[in-house]
Jmol script that loads the backbone (N, CA, C; Angstrom):
load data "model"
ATOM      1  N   UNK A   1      15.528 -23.747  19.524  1.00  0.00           N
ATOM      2  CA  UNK A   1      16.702 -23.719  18.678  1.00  0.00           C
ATOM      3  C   UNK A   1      17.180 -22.302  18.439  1.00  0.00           C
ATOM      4  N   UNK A   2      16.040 -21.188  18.229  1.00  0.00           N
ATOM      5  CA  UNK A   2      16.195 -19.930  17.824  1.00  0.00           C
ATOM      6  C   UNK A   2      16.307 -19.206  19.418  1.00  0.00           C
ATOM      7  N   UNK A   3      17.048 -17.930  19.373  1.00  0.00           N
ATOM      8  CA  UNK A   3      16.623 -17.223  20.666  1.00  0.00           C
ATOM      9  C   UNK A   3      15.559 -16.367  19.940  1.00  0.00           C
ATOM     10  N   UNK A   4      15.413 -15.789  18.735  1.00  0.00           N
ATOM     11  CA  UNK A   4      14.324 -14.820  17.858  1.00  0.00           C
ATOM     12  C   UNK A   4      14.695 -14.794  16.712  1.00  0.00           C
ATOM     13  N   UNK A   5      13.792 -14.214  15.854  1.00  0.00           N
ATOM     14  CA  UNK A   5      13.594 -14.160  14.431  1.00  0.00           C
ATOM     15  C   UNK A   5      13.173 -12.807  14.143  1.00  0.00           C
ATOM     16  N   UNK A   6      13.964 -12.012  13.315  1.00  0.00           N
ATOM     17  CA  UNK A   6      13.407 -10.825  12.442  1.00  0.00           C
ATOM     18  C   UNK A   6      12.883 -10.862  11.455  1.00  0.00           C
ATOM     19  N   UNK A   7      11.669 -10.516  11.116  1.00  0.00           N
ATOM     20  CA  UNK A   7      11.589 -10.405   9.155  1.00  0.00           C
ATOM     21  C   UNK A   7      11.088  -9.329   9.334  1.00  0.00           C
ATOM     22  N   UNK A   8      11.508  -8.380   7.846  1.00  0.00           N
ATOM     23  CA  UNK A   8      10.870  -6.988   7.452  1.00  0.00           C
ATOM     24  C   UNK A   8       9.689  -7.216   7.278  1.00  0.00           C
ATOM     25  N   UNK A   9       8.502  -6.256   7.162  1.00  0.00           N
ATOM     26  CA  UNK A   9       7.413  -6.639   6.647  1.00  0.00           C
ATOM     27  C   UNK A   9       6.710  -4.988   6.062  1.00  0.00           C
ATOM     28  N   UNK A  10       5.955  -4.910   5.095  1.00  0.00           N
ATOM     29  CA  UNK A  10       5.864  -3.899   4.349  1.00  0.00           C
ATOM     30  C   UNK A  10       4.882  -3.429   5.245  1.00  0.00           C
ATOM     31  N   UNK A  11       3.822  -3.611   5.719  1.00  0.00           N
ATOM     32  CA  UNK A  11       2.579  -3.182   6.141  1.00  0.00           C
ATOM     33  C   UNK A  11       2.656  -3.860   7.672  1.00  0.00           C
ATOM     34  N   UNK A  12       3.035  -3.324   8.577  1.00  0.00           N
ATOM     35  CA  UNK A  12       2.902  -3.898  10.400  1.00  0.00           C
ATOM     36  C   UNK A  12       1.532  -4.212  10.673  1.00  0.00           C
ATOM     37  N   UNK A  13       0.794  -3.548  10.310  1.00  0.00           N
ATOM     38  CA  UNK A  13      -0.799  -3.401  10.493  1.00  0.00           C
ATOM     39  C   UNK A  13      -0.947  -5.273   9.997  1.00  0.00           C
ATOM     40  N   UNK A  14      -1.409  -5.191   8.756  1.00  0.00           N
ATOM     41  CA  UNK A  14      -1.490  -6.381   8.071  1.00  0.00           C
ATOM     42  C   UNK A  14      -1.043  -7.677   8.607  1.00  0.00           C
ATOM     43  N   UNK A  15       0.768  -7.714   8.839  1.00  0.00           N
ATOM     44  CA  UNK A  15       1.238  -8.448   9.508  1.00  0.00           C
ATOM     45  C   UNK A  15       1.015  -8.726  10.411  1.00  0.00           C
ATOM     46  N   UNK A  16       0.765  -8.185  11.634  1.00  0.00           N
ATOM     47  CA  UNK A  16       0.210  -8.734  12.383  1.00  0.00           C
ATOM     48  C   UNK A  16      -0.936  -8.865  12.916  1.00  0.00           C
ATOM     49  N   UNK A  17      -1.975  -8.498  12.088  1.00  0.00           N
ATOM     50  CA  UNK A  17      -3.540  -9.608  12.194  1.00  0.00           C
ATOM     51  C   UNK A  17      -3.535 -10.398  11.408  1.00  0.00           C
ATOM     52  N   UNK A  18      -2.406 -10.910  10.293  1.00  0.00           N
ATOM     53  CA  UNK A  18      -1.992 -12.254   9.571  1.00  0.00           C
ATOM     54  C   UNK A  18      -1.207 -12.918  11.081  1.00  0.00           C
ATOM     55  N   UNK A  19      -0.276 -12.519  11.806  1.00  0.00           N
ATOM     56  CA  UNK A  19       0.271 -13.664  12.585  1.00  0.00           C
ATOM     57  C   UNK A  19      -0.613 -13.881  13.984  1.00  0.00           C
ATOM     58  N   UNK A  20      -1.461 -13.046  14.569  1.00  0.00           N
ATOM     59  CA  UNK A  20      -2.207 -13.098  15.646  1.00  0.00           C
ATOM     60  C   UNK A  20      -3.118 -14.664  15.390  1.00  0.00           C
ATOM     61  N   UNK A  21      -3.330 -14.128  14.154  1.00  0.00           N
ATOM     62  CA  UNK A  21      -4.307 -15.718  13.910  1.00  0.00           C
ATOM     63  C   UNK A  21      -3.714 -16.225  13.177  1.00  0.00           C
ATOM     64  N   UNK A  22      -2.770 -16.942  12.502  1.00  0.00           N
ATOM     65  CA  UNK A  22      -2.082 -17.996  11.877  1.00  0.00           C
ATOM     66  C   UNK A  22      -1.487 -18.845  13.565  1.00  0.00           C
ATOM     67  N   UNK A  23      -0.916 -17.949  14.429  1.00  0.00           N
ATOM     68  CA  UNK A  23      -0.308 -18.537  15.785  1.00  0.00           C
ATOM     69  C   UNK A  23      -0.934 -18.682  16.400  1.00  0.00           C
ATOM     70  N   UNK A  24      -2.165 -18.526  16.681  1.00  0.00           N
ATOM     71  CA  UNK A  24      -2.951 -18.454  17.497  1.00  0.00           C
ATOM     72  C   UNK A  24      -3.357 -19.935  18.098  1.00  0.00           C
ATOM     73  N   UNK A  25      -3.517 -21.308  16.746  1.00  0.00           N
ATOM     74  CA  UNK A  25      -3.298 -22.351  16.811  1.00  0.00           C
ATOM     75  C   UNK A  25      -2.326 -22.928  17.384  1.00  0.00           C
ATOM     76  N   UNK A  26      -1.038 -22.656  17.862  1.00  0.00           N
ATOM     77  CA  UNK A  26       0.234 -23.087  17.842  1.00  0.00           C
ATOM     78  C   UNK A  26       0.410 -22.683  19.218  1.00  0.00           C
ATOM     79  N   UNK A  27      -0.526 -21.898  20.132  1.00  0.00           N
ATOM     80  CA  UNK A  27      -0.449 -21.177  21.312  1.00  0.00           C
ATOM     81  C   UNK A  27       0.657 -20.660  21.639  1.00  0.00           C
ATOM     82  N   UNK A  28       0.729 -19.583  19.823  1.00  0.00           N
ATOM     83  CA  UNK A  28       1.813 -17.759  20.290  1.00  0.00           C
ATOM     84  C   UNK A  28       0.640 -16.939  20.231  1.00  0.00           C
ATOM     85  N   UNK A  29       1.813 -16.153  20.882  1.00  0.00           N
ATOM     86  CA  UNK A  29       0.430 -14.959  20.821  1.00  0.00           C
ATOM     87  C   UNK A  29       1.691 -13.621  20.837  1.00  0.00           C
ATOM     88  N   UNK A  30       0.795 -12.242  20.468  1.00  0.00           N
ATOM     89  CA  UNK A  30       1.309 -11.104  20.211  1.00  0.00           C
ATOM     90  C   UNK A  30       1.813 -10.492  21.952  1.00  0.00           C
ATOM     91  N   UNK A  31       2.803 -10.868  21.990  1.00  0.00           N
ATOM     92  CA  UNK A  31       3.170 -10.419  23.094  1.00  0.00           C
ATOM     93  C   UNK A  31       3.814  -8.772  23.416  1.00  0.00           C
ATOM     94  N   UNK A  32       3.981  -8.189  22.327  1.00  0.00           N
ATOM     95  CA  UNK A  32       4.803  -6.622  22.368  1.00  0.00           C
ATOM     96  C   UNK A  32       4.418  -5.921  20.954  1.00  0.00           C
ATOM     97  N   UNK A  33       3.909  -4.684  20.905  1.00  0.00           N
ATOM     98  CA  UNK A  33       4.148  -4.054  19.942  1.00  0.00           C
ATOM     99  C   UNK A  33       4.130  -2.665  19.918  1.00  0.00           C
ATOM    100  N   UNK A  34       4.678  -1.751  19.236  1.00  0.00           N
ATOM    101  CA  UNK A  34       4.788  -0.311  18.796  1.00  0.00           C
ATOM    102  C   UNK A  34       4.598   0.098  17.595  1.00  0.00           C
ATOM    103  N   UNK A  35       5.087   1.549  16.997  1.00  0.00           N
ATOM    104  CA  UNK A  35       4.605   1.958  15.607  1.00  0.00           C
ATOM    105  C   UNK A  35       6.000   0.895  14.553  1.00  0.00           C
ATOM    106  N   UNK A  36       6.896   0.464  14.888  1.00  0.00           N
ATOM    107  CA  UNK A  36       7.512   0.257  14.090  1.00  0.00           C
ATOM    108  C   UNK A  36       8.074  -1.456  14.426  1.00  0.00           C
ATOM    109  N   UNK A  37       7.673  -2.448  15.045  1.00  0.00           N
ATOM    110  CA  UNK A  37       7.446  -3.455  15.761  1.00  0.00           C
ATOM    111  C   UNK A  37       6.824  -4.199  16.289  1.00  0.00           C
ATOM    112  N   UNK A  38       6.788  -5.608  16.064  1.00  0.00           N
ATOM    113  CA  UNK A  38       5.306  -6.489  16.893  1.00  0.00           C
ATOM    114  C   UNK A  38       6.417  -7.793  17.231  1.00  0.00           C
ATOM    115  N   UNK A  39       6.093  -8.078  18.274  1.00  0.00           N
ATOM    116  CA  UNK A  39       6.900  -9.547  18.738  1.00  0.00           C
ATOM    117  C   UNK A  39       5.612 -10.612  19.349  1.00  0.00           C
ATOM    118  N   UNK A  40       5.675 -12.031  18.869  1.00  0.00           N
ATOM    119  CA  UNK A  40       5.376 -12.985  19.159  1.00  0.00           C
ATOM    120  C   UNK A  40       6.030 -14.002  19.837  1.00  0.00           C
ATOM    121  N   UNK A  41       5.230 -14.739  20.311  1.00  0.00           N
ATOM    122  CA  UNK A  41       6.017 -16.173  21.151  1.00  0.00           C
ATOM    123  C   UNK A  41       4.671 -16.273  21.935  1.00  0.00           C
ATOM    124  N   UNK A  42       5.221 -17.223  23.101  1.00  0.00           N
ATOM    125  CA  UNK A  42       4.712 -17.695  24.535  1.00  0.00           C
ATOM    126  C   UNK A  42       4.607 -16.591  24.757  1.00  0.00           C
ATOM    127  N   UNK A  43       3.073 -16.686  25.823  1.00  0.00           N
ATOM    128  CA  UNK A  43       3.085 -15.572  26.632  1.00  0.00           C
ATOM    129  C   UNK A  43       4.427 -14.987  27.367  1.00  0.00           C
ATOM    130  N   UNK A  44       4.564 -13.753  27.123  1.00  0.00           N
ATOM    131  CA  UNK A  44       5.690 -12.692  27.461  1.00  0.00           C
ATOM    132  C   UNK A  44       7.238 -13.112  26.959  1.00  0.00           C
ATOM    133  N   UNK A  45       7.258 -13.947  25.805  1.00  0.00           N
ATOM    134  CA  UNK A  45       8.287 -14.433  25.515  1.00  0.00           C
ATOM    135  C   UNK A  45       8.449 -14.487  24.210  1.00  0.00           C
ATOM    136  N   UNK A  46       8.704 -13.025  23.925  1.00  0.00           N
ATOM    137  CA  UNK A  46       8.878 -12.712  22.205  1.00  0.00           C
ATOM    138  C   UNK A  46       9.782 -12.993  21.274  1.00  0.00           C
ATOM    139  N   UNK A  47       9.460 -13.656  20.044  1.00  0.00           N
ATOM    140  CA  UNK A  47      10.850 -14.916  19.807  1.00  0.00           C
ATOM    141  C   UNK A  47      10.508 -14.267  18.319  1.00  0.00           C
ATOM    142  N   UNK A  48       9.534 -14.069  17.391  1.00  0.00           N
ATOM    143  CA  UNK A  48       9.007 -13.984  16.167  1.00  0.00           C
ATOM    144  C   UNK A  48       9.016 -12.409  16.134  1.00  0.00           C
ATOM    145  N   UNK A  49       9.849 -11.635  16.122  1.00  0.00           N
ATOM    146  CA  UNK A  49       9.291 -10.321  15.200  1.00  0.00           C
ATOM    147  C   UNK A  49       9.387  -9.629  14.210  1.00  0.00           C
ATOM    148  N   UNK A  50       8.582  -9.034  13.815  1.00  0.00           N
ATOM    149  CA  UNK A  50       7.977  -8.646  12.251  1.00  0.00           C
ATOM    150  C   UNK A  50       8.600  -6.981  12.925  1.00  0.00           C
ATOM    151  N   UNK A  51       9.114  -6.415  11.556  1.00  0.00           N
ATOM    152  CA  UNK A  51       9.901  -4.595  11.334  1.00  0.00           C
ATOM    153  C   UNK A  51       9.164  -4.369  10.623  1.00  0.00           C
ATOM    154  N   UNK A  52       8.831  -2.921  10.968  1.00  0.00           N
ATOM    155  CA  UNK A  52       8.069  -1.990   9.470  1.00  0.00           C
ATOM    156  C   UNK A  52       9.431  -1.775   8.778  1.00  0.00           C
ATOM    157  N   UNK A  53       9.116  -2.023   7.249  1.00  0.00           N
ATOM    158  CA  UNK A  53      10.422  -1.560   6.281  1.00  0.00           C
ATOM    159  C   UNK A  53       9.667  -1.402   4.634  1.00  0.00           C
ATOM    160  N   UNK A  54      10.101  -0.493   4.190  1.00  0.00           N
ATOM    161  CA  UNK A  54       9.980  -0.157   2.963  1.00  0.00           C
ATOM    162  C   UNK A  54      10.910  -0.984   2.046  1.00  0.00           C
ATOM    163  N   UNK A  55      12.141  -1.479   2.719  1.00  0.00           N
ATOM    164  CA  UNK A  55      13.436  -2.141   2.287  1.00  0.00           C
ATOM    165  C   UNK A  55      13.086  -3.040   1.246  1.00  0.00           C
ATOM    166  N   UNK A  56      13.566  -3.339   0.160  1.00  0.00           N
ATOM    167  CA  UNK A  56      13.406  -4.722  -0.973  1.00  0.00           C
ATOM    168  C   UNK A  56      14.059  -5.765   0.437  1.00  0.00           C
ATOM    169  N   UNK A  57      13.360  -7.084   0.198  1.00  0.00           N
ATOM    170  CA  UNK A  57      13.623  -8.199   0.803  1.00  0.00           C
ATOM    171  C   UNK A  57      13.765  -9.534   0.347  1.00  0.00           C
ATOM    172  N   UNK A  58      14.320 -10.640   0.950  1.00  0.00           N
ATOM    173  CA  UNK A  58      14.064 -11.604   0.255  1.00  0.00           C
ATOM    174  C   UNK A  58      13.342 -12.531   1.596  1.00  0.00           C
ATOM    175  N   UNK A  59      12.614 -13.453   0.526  1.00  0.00           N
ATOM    176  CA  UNK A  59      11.721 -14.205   1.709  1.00  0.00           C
ATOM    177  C   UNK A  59      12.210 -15.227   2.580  1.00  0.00           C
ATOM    178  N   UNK A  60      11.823 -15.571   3.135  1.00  0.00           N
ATOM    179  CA  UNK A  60      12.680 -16.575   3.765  1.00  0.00           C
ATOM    180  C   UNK A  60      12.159 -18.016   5.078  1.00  0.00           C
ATOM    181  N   UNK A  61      12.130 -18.691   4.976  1.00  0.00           N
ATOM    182  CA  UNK A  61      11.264 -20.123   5.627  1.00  0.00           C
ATOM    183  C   UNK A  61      11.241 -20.154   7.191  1.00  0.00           C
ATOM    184  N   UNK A  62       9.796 -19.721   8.208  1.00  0.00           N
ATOM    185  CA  UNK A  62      10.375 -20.512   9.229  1.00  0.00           C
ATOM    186  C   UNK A  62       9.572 -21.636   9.694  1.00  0.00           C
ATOM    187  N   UNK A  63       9.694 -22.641  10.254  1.00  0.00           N
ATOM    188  CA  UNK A  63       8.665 -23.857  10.922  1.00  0.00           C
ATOM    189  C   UNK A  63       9.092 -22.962  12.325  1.00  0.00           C
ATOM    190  N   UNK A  64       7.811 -23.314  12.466  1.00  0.00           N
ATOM    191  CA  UNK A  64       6.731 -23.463  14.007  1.00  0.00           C
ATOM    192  C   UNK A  64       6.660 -24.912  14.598  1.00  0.00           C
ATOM    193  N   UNK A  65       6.592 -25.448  15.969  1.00  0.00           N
ATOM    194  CA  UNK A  65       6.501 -26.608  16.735  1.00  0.00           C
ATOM    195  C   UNK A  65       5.135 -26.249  17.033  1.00  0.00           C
ATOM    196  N   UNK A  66       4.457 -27.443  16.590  1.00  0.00           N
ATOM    197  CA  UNK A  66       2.934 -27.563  16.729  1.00  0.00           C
ATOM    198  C   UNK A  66       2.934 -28.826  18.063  1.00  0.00           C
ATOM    199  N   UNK A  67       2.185 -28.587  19.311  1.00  0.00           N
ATOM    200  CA  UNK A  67       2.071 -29.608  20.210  1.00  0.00           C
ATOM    201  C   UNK A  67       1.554 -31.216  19.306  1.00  0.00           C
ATOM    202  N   UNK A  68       0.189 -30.743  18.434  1.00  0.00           N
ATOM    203  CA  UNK A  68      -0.288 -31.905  17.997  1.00  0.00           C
ATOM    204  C   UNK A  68      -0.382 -31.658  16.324  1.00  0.00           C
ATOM    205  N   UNK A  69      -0.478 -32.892  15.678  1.00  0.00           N
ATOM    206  CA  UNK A  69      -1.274 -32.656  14.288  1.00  0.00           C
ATOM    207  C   UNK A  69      -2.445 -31.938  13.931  1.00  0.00           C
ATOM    208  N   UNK A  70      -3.370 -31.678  14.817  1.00  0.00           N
ATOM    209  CA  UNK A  70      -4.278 -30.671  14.930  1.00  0.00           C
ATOM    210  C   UNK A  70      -4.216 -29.220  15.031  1.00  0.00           C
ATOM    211  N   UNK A  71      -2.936 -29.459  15.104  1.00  0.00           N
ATOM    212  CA  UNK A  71      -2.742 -27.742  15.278  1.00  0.00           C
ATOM    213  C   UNK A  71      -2.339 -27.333  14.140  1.00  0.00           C
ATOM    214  N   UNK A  72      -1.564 -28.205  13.283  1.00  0.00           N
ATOM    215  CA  UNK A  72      -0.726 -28.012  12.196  1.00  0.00           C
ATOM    216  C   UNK A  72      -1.973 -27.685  11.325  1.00  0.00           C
ATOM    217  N   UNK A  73      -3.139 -27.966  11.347  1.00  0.00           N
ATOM    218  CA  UNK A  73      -4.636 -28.556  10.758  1.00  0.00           C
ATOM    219  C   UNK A  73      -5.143 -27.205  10.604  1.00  0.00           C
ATOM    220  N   UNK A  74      -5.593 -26.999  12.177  1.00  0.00           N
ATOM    221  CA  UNK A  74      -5.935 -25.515  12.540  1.00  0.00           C
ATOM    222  C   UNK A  74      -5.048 -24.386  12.245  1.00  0.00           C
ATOM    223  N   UNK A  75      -3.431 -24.293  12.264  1.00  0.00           N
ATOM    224  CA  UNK A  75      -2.669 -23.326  11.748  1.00  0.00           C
ATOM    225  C   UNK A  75      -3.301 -23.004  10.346  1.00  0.00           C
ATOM    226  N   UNK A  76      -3.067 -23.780   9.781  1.00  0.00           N
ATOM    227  CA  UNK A  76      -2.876 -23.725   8.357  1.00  0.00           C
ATOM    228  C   UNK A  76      -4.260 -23.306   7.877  1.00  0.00           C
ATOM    229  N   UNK A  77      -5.588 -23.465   8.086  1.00  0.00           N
ATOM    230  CA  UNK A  77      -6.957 -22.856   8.287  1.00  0.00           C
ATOM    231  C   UNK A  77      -6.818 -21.481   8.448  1.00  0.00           C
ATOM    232  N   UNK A  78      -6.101 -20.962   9.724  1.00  0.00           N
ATOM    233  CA  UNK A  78      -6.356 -19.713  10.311  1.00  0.00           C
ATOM    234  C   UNK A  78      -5.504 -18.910   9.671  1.00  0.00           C
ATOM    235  N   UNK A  79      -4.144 -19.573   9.172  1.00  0.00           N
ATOM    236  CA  UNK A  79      -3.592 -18.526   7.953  1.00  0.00           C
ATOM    237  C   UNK A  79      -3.999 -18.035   6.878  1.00  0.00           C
ATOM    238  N   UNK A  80      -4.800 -19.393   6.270  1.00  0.00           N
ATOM    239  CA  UNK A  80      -5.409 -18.894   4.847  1.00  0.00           C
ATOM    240  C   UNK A  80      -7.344 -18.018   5.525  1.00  0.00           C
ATOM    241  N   UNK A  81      -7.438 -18.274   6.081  1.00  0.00           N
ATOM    242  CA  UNK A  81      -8.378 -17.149   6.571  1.00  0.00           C
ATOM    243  C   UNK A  81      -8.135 -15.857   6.891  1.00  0.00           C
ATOM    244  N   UNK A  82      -6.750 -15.492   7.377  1.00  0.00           N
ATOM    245  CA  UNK A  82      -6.083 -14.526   8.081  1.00  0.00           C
ATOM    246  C   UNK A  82      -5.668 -14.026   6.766  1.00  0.00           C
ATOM    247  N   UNK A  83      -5.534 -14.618   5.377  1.00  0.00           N
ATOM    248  CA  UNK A  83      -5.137 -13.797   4.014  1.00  0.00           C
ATOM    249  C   UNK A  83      -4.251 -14.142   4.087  1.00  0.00           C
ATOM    250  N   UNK A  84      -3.547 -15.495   4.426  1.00  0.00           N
ATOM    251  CA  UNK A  84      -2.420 -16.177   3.461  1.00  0.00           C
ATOM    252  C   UNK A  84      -2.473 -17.238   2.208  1.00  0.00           C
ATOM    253  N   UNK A  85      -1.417 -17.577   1.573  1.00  0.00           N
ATOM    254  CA  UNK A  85      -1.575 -18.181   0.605  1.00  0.00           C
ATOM    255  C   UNK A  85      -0.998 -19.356   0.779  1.00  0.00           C
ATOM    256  N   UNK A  86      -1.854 -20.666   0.599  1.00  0.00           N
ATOM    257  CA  UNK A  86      -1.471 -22.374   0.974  1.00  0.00           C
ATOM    258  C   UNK A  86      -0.026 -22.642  -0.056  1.00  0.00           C
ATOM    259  N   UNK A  87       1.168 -23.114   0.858  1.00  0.00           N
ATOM    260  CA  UNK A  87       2.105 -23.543  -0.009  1.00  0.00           C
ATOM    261  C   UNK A  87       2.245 -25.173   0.090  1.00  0.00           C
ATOM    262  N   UNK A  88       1.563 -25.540   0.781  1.00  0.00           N
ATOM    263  CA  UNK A  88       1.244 -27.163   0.899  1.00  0.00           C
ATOM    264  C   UNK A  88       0.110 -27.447   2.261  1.00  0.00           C
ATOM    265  N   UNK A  89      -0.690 -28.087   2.044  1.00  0.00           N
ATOM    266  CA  UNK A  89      -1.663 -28.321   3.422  1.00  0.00           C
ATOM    267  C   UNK A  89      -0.980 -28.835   4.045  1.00  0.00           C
ATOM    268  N   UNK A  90      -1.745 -29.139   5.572  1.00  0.00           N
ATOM    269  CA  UNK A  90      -1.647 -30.341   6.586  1.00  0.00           C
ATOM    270  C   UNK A  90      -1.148 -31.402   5.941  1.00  0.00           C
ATOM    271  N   UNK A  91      -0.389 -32.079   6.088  1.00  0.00           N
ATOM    272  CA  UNK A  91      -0.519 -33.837   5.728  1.00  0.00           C
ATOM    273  C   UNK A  91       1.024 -34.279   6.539  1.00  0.00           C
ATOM    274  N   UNK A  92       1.159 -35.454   6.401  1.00  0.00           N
ATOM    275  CA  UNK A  92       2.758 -36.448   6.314  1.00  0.00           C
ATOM    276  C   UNK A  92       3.160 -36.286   5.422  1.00  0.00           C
ATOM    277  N   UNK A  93       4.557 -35.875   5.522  1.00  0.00           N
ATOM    278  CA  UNK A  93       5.877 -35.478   4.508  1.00  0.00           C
ATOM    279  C   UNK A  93       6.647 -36.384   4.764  1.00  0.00           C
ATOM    280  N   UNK A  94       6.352 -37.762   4.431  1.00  0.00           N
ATOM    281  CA  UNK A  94       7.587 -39.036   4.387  1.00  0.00           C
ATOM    282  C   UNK A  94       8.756 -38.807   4.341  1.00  0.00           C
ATOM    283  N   UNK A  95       8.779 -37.728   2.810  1.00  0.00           N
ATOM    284  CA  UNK A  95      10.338 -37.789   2.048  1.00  0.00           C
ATOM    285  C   UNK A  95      10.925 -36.937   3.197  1.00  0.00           C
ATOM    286  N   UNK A  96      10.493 -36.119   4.207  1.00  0.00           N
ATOM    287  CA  UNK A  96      10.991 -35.049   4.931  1.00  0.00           C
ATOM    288  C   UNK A  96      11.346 -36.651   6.263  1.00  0.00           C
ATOM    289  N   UNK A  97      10.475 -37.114   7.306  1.00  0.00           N
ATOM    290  CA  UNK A  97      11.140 -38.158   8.087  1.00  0.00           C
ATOM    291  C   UNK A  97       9.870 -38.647   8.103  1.00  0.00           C
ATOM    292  N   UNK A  98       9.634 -40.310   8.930  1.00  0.00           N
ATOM    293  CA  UNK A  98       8.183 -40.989   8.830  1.00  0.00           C
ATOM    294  C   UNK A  98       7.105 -40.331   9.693  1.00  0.00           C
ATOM    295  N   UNK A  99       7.553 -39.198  10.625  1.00  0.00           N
ATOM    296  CA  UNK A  99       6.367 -38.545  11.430  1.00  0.00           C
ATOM    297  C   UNK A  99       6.258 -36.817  11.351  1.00  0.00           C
ATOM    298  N   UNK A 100       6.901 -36.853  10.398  1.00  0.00           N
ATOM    299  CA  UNK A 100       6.831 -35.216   9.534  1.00  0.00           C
ATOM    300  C   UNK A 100       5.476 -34.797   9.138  1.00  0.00           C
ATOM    301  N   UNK A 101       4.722 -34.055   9.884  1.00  0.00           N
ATOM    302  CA  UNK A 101       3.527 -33.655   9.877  1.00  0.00           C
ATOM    303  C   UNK A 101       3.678 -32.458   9.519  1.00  0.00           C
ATOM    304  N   UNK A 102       3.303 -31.612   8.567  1.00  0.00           N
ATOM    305  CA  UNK A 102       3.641 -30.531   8.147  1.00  0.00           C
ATOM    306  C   UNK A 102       2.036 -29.615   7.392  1.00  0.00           C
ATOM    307  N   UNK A 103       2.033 -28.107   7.732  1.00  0.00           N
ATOM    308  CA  UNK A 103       1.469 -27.542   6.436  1.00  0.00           C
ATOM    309  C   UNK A 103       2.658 -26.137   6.292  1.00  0.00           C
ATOM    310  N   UNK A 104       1.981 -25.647   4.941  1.00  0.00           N
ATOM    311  CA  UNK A 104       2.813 -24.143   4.510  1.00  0.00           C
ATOM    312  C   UNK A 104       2.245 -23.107   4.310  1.00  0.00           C
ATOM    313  N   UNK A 105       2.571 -22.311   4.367  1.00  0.00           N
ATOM    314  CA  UNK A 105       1.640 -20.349   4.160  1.00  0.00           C
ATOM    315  C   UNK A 105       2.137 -19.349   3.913  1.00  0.00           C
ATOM    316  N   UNK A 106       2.355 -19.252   2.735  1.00  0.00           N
ATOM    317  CA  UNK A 106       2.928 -17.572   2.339  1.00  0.00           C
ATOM    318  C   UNK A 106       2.409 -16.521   3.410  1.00  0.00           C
ATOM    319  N   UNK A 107       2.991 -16.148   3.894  1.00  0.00           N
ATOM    320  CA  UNK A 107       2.331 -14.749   4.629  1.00  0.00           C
ATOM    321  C   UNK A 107       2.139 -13.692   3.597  1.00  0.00           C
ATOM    322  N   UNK A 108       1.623 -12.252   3.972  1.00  0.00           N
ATOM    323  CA  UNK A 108       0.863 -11.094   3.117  1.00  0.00           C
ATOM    324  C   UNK A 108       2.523 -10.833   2.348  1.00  0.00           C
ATOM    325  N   UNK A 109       3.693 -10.796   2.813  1.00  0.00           N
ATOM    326  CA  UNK A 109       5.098 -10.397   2.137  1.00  0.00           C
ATOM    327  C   UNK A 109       5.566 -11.562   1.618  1.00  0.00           C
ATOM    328  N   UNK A 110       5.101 -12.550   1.470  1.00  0.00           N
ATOM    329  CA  UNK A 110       5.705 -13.767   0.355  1.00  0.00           C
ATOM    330  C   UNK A 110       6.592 -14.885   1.812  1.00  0.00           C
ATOM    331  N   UNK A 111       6.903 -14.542   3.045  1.00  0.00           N
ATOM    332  CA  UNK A 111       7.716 -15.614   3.934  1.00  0.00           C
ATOM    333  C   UNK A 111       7.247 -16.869   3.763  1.00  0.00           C
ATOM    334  N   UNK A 112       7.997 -17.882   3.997  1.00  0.00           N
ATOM    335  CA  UNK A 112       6.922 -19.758   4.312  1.00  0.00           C
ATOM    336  C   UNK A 112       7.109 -19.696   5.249  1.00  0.00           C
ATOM    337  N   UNK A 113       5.962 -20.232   5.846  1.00  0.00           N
ATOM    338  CA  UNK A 113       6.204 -19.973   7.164  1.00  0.00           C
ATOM    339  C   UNK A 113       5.325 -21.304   7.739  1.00  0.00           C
ATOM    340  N   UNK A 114       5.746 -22.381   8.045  1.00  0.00           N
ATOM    341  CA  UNK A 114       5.347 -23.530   8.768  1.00  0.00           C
ATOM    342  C   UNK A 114       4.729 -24.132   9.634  1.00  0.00           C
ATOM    343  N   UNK A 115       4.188 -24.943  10.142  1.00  0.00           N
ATOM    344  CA  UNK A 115       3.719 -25.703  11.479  1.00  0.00           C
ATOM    345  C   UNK A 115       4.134 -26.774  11.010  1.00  0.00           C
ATOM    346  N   UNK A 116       4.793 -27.796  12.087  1.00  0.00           N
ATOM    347  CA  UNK A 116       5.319 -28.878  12.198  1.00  0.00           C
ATOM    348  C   UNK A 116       5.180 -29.984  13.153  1.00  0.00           C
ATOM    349  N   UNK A 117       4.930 -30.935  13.203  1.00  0.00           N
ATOM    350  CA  UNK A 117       4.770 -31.912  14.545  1.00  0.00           C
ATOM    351  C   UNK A 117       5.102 -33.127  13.908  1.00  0.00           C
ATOM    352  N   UNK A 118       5.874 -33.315  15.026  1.00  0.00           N
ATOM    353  CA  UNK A 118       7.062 -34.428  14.702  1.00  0.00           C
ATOM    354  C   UNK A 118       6.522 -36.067  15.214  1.00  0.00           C
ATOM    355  N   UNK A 119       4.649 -35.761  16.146  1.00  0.00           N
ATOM    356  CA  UNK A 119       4.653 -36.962  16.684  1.00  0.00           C
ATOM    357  C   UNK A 119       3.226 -38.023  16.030  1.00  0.00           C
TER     358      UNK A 119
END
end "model"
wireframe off; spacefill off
backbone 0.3
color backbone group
């Protein structure tokens, strides 16, 4: 749906050994980075990247496509291990559609940031 995604992030360092393993489940991976930049996706296909910024921000939501419910399982594990904060577990989100498989995760800068599987 997206061609990429920017979010600021205060600490690059942080950020991305929070997204290496929150995605890691979801099979992204850290495909590019420098002193002021890190991009994720599919191998060599950087869709997710995190900016070093000092900037005030506001947070902001993204879902992830999880192949299975297990991943959504395992995401959501490896975030709050990775030092995120649970904004809803794994489960079925009815009120969302009848095969809305969902969990949530503050990242280290406050983002929600999702896994989803629709089957």
């Amino acid at each position: 749906m997206f061609d990429h995604i920017g979010l600021r992030v205060e600490n690059l360092g942080r950020s991305v050994e929070f997204y290496e393993a929150a995605l890691a489940p979801l099979g992204y991976v850290l495909c590019s980075r420098d002193d002021a930049s890190a991009g994720f996706g599919p191998p060599g296909e950087p869709a997710l990247w995190l900016y070093a910024s000092k900037d005030p921000r506001t947070p902001v939501h993204i879902a992830l496509r999880a192949r299975a419910r297990g991943g959504v399982a395992e995401f959501h594990a490896a975030a709050l291990a990775a030092g995120g904060t649970s904004n809803g577990p794994a489960g079925l989100r009815a009120d969302y559609g009848p095969r809305y498989y969902a969990a949530f995760v503050l990242d280290p800068d406050g983002n929600n940031l999702e896994a989803v599987c629709m089957s």
